[in-house]
C-alpha positions, 0 to 999 in steps of 0.5 A, spaced: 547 147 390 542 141 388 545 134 389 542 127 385 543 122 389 543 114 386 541 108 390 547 105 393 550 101 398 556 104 403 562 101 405 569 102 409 571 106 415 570 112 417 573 117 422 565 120 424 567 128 425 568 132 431 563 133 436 560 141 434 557 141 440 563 140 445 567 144 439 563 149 442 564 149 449 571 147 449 573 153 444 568 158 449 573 156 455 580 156 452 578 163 450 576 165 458 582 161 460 587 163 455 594 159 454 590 153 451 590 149 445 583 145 442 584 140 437 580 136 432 577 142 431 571 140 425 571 148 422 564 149 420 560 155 419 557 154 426 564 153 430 567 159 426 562 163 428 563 162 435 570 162 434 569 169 432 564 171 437 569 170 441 575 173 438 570 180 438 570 179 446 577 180 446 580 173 445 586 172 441 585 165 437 590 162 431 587 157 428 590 152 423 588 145 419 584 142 425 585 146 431 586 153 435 590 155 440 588 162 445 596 164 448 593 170 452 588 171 457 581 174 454 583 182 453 574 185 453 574 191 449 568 196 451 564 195 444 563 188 440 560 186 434 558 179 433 555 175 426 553 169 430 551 166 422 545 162 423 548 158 430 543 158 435 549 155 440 554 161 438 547 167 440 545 163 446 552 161 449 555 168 447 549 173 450 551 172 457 558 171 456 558 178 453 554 180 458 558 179 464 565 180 460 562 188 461 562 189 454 557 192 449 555 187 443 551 188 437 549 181 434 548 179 428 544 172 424 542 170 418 537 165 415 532 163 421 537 166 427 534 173 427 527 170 428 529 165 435 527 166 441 531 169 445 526 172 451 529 168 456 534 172 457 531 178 455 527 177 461 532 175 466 538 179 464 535 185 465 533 183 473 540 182 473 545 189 470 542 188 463 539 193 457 537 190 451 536 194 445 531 189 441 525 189 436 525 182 435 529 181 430 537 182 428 541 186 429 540 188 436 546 190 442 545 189 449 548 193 454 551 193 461 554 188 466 551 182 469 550 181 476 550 175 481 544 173 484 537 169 482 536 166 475 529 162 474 529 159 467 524 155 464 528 147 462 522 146 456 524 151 451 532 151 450 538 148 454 542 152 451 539 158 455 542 154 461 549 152 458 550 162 456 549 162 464 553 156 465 558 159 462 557 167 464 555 166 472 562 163 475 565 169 472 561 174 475 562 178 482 557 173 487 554 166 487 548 165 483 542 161 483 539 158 477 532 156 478 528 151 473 520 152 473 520 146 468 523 140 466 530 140 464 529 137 457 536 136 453 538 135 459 545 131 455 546 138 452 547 141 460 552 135 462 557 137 456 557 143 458 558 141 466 563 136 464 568 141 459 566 146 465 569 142 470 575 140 465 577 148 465 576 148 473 569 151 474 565 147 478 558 148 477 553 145 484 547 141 481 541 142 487 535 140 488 531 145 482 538 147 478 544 150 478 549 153 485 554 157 481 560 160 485 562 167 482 569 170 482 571 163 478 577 163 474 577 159 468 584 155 468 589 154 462 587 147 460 589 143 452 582 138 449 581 135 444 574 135 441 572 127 441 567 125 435 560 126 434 555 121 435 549 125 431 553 125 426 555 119 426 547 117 426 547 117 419 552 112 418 549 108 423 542 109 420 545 107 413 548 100 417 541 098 418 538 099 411 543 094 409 550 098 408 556 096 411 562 101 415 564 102 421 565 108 424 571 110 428 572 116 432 567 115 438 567 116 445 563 109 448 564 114 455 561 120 452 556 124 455 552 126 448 545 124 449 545 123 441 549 116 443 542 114 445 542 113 436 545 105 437 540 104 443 534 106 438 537 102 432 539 095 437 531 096 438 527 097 432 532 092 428 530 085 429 533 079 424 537 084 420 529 087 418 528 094 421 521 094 424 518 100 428 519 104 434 518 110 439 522 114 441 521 120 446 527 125 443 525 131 449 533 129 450 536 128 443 531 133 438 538 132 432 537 125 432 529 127 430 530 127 422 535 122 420 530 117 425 525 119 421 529 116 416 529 110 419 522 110 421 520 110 413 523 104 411 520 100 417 515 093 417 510 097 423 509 104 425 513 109 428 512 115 434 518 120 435 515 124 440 516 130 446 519 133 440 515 140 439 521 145 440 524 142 432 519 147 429 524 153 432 531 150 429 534 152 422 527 150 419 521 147 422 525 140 422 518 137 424 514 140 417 521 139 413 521 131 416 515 130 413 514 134 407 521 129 406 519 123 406 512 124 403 515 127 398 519 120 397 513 116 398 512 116 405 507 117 410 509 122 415 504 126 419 507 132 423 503 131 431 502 137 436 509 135 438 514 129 433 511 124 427 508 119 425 510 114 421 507 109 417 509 104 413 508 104 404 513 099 404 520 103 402 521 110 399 522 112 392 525 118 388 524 124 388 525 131 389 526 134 396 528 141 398 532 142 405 529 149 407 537 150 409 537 146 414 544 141 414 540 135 417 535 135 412 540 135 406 544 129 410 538 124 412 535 126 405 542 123 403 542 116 406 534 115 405 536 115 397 540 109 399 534 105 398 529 109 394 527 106 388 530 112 384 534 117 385 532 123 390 534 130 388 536 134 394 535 142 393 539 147 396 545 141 398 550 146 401 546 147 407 551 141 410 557 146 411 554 149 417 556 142 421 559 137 416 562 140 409 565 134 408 559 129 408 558 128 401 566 127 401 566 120 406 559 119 402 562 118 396 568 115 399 564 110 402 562 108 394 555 113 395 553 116 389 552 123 389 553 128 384 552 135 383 546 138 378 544 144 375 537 145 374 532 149 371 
């Protein structure tokens, strides 16, 4: 689906979607626990991926217009399929919770997914009970039943490695260690998981280098409903700061989403209603990446996103796809060792941008139209149905202007 988007101004209200990444985890552990509701469900491809993930461990899930409700306890089978689509979040999660379950999965992915590292675990796991049938790529299966005990895990390259293990570990026989040999980056991502963990009655002991997990845990019945997320909310806040005018419902202001750090960086690089420059560090907030690239484009001074280097492993490498973006609109944008600088021409006009399959790109190619000088042209738009279906909806209903082409 190819998409031309029309300078434009966007006003009204609108109820940000809920958070994919608390959806995840909020759906992981009512299917541990059973007899448990989530609403406010936004059903993406990356959340019905994990839904069925866990259905295929043996969790019964009804779904209906915006929530999921789990009436039984988990039931494991002995073998397990799982098509994880192109949700990193769903592999990562779901390996050591198999894992640990004792059940012996075959996982499959699509787009990028197969080529995502995932040699952490094939490190760790196997010290612990686990075989990996792996050849660097998809479909591969893993075997065998986790056990307790040390797991030294590197805090630079995936957070998500830590919030598998976090789910995993309270549900095996022994207490379990987790050691971090490096800086714990995307450490917001880690407290979601801690808090929704806490919420189903697992506790998790942070120590002085990582994580004490108590085994022999239950996961207890508990209903939630998944409050909004704020990286998606950063497109309309980036909108508001190029002039256009809506105010976005739905948030939690006491969340622990590290993407609420969008309305600090916005209040500080926008000065008298101008948009000048700004550095931000993203090791913390890698999603906030492309739409502050965005931002930085149609600022009066330089901007510097750095600590950002793990982008160039997501479902494109979102620091090439930035920059061939905005370049492609009349920006500057050099890709560094580890983020982007952006250097000022004075705005952004038309042209064609290709999303790479990557649902950020399309949605920051989206707002950066709204002040171009023509029309942008997005290839490849229906990547937004892996985390918002509905963008263009709410963009449209909030006057933007936004059609579906052919081309040739």
């Amino acid at each position: 689906m190819n998409i031309l988007i029309k300078p434009s101004v966007l006003r009204g209200k609108i109820d940000i979607p809920a958070s994919k990444s608390v959806a995840h985890r909020l759906l992981i552990c009512a299917s541990l626990a059973g007899n448990s509701e989530v609403n406010n469900i936004n059903f993406s491809k990356d959340i019905e991926a994990t839904i069925q993930a866990m259905s295929s461990l043996g969790s019964v899930i009804y779904t209906n217009e915006n929530s999921a409700d789990i009436p039984d306890s988990i039931n494991p089978p002995e073998k397990a399929v799982i098509d994880c689509n192109e949700s990193g979040s769903t592999l990562r999660f779901i390996i050591p919770i198999a894992c640990a379950l004792g059940v012996e999965t075959e996982f499959h992915g699509k787009g990028r997914l197969p080529q995502r590292p995932i040699d952490i675990y094939i490190r760790e796991l196997t010290k612990h009970g686990i075989t990996f049938n792996y050849n660097n790529t998809m479909p591969f299966t893993v075997s065998g039943k986790l056990t307790s005990g040390t797991y030294e895990i590197e805090g630079n390259v995936s957070s998500q490695f830590i919030t598998g293990l976090l789910f995993a570990l309270p549900l095996v026989e022994g207490d379990s260690e987790i050691i971090l040999t490096s800086h714990l980056e995307s450490r917001p991502y880690v407290d979601i998981t801690i808090d929704v963990l806490r919420r189903y009655g697992v506790e998790i002991t942070e120590t002085a280098n990582g994580f004490a997990v108590k085994g022999g845990q239950n996961y207890k019945p508990h209903d939630e409903s998944v409050e909004g997320d704020y990286s998606q909310s950063a497109f309309f806040f980036t909108a508001n700061a190029l002039g256009s005018s809506v105010k976005i419902n739905n948030l939690n202001p006491d969340s622990v989403q590290g993407d609420k750090k969008i309305t600090e960086i916005i209040k500080s690089a926008v000065s008298d209603g101008k948009i000048t420059g700004f550095k931000a560090d993203c090791s913390d907030i890698p999603d906030l990446v492309p739409i502050l690239s965005v931002l930085g484009a149609y600022g009066s001074e330089k901007s510097v996103i750095y600590n950002a280097e793990r982008l160039r492993i997501k479902e494109s490498d979102r620091l090439q796809a930035c920059a061939d973006m905005l370049n492609n609109l009349g920006g500057n944008v050099t890709v560094t060792p580890d983020g982007l600088e952006i250097t000022p021409t004075g705005g952004l006009h038309g042209g064609t941008v290709d999303s790479y399959g990557d649902h950020r790109i399309v949605m920051s190619a989206a707002i950066a139209g709204l002040c171009s000088d023509g029309d942008v042209i997005i290839k490849g738009a229906e990547a937004v149905e892996k985390s918002y279906p509905h963008f263009f909806d709410d963009y449209k209903n909030l006057g933007g202007k936004a059609n579906v082409i052919d081309m040739e």
